[in-house]
N, C-alpha and C positions, 0 to 999 in steps of 0.2 A: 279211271285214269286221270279225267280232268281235277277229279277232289285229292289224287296224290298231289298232283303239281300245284295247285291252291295251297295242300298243305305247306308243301317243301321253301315255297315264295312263302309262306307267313313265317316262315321256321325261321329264314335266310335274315327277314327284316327286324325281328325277335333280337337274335344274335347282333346284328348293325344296332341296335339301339342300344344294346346292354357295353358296348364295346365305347358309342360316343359318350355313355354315360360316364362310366369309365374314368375316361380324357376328361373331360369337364371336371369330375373332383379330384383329379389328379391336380391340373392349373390352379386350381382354386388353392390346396393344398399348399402348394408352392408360391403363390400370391401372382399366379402367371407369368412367370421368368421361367426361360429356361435356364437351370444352373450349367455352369461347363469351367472344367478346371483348368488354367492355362498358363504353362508354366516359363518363366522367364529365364532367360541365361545372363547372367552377367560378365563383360568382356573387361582386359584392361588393356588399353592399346598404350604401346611407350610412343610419347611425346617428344619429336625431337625436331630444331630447327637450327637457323643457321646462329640464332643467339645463344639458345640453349648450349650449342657446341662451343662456342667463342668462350663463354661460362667456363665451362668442364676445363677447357685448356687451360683457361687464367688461374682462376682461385689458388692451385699451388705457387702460383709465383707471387701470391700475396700473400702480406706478414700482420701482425698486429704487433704493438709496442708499448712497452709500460715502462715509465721512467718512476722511477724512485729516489727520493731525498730521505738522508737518513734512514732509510728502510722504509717511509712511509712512501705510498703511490700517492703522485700530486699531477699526474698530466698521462693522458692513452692517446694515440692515434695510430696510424696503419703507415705501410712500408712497401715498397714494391720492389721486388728483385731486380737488381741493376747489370748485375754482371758475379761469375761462379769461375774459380779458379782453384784448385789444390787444396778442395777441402773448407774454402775462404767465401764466402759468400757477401758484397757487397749489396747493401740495401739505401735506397732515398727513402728518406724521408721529411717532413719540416722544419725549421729550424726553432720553431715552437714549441714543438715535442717534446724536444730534448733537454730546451734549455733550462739550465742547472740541477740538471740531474746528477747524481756521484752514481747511480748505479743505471742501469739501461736490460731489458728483458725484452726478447726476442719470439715472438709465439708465431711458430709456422701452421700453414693450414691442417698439417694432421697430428695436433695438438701439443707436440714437443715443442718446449723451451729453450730456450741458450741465450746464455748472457753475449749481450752485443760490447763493442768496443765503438767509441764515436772517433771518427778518422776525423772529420773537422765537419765546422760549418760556417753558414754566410748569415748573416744578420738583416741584409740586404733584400736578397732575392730568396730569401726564408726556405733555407735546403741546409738538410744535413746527411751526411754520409756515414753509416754504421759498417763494421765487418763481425760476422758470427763466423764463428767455425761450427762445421756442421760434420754428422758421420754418413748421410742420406744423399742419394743425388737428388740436385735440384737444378730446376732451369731458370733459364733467368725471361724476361719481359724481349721479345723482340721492336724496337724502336722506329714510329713512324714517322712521316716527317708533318710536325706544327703545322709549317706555314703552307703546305698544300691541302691539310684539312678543308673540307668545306661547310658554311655557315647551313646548316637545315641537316647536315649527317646523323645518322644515331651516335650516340657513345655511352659506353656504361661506366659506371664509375662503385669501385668494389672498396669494401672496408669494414672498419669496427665500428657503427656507430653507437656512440653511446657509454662503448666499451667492449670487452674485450668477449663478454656473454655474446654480442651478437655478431664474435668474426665473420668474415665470407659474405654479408649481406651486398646486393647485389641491386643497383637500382640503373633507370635507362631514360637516356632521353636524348637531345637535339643539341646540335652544337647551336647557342644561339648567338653568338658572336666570335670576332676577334681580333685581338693588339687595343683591347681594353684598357685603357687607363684607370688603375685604381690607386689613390693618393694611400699612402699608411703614415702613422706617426708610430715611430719606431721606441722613444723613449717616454711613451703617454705625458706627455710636456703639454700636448690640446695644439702641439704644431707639426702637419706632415712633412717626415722629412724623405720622401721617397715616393718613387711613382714606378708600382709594378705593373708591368704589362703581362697583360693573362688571357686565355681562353674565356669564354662566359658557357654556361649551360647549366639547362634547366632539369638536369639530372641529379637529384636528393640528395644533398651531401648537406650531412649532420655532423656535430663535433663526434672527433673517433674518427674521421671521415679523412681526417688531415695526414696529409703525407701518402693517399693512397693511391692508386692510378686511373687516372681516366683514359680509358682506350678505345677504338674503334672497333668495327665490326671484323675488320682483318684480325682481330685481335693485340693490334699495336696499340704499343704503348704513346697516347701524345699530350698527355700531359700529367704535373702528379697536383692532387688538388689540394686545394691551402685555404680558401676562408669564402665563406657566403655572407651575404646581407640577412643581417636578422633584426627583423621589424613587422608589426601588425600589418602595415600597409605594401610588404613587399612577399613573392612569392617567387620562387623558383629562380635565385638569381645567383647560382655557385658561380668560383672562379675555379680556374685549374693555371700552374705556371706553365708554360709550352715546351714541350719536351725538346725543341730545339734551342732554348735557352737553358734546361736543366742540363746537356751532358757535356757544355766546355764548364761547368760549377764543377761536375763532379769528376773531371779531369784533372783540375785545380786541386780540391779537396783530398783526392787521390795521391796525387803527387807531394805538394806540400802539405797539406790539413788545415790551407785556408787558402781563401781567394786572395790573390795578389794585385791589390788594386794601388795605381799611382797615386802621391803625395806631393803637394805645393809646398807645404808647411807652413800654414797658417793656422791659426782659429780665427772663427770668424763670425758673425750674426747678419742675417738679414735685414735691412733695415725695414724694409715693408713688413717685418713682423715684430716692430720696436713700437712704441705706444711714445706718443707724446714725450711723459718725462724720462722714457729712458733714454731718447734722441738729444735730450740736453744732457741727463750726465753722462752722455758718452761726447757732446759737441758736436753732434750734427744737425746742420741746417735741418729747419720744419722743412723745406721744398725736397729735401733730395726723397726721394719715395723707392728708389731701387740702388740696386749694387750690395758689396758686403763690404761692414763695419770691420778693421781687420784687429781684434784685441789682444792678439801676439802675434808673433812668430817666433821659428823655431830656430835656435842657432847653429847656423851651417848649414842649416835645408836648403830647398830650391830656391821659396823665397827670398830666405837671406840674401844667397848668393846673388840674385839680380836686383839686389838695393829696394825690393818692399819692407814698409816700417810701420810700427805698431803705430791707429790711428790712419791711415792710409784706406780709400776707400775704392774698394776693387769692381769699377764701371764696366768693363768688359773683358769678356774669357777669350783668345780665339775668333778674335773679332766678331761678335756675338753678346750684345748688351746683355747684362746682368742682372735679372728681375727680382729674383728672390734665391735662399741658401740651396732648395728641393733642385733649382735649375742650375743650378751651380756645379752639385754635386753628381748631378747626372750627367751633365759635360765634361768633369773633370774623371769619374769614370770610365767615359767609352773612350778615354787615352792610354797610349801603352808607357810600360815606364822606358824614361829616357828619350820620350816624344818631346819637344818645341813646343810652347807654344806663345802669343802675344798677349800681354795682358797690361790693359791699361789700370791707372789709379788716379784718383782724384787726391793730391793733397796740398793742401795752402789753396783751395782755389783755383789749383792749375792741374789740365790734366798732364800725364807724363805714358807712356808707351816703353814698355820694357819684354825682352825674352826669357822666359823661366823653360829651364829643363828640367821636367820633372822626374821624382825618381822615386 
């Protein structure tokens, strides 16, 4: 009985060795990993936030535009829907874009074309107004107000940069200013004759980029954009014109097909931007440094009529000395026509004070 159970326990430990033996070149086999297969799912979750939706709502209300001379394309920039009526769809755009175009092409964001029509534009404040007829409904841009924007907000700013290959591009960033002065020279003379006041932001606006809209997160529209700083030494410095200066242009443009701005009837020069010998063959003192040289006038205009004469030099608008033409003109703009105003002249040596009504 005891040499059964002696055997049974050798039998038992026999079995237990043949078993780790086993194990051991199993590991070994396998280079001692346990192998285990484990399989992965891949998910796709939709992406969506309060940008993403501002996006989706906009993009239809943005356009792309191709002017054409002679049938060739010489100039692209972007459009933003202004207002849709009876089939009519008015669009902003720059006044860049357009200019001298004979033909104008309309690309909305779900790839149809239509030839545009230019209702008018400003030279000035660099806006122009297109109408397409269309057979689709479209909406137009709901308008925010500029001047309550504030400086650190997001804004996006959507268009063609580049061209019309990359419509709908959609770039974002911070209001980083605003009521910017930027000088322009409007007839590349190397003299500015205008001072536009603009939104500033650091949101990528590339040429293509012109005429398109810069909006807020509500989705409004508060500015349409018009020109950046382009320089090695300069980064992120677009402008946008403020959408509360863009829609009494396009009321204007609407109605008549240009801006209706007051006249003195004069021509005239800057002196501060006359060089030495042009100040003698025109006859003015080396000391006089401001006011304008007046080199006609018009017969029967406003000037006329209040006794200014060619040769006469115009010291103050509106009781408001006279520095240079840029400031000139931008005083003589913010009057309506048939406004008064005082304007003195320096001639012979004496000054003289007169009322012109302008018209």
């Amino acid at each position: 009985m005891k040499k059964t159970g002696l055997y049974l326990m050798i039998l038992v430990l026999v079995g237990w060795n043949i078993f780790l033996s086993l194990e051991v070149i199993s590991l070994r086999e396998n280079g001692g990993v346990t192998q285990t297969t484990q399989i992965i799912e891949n998910k796709v979750t939709q992406f969506t936030t309060d940008v993403t939706q501002v996006v989706e709502n906009s993009l239809e209300k943005v356009v792309g535009i191709s002017s054409y001379r002679q049938g060739i394309l010489f100039s692209s920039g972007s459009g933003a829907i202004y207002k849709v009526g009876s089939g009519q769809v008015m669009i902003i755009t720059n006044n860049h874009v357009i200019t001298n175009a004979d033909t104008i092409e309309v690309i909305f964001a779900n790839g149809r074309t239509f030839p545009g029509e230019l209702m008018g534009s400003d030279i000035y404040t660099d806006l122009a107004l297109i109408s397409v007829a269309v057979d689709f409904p479209v909406n137009p841009f709901k308008f925010g107000d500029s001047a309550v924007s504030k400086v650190g907000e997001w804004v996006l700013a959507i268009g063609s940069p580049l061209g019309q290959e990359f419509q709908g591009s959609v770039t974002m960033g911070i209001l980083s200013g605003k009521d910017r002065v930027v000088p322009v020279d409007l007839n590349n003379n190397g003299i500015n004759d205008w001072d536009m006041i603009v939104l500033q932001t650091d949101a990528a606006i590339n040429p293509g980029n012109s005429g398109g809209p810069l909006i807020n997160l509500a989705g409004e529209l508060i500015g349409i954009n018009s020109m950046k700083i382009a320089s090695d030494t300069v980064e992120g410095m677009g402008f946008s014109i403020p959408i509360n200066e863009v829609v009494p242009i396009m009321e204007q443009l609407e109605q008549f097909g240009r801006v209706i701005r007051p006249v003195l009837g004069v021509s005239a020069v800057g002196i501060s931007d006359l060089s030495i010998f042009q100040k003698n063959v025109y006859g003015i003192p080396l000391t006089q440094t401001g006011g304008l040289y007046v080199t006609s006038v018009v017969i029967g205009g406003p000037a006329a009529q209040a006794g200014i004469l060619e040769g006469d030099i115009i010291l103050q608008f509106d009781n408001v000395q006279i520095e240079n033409f840029k400031q000139f003109r931008k005083m003589l703009y913010s009057k309506q026509v048939n406004d008064s105003v005082r304007i003195v002249v320096l001639r012979n040596n004496e000054q003289l004070s007169m009322s012109v009504r302008l018209q």
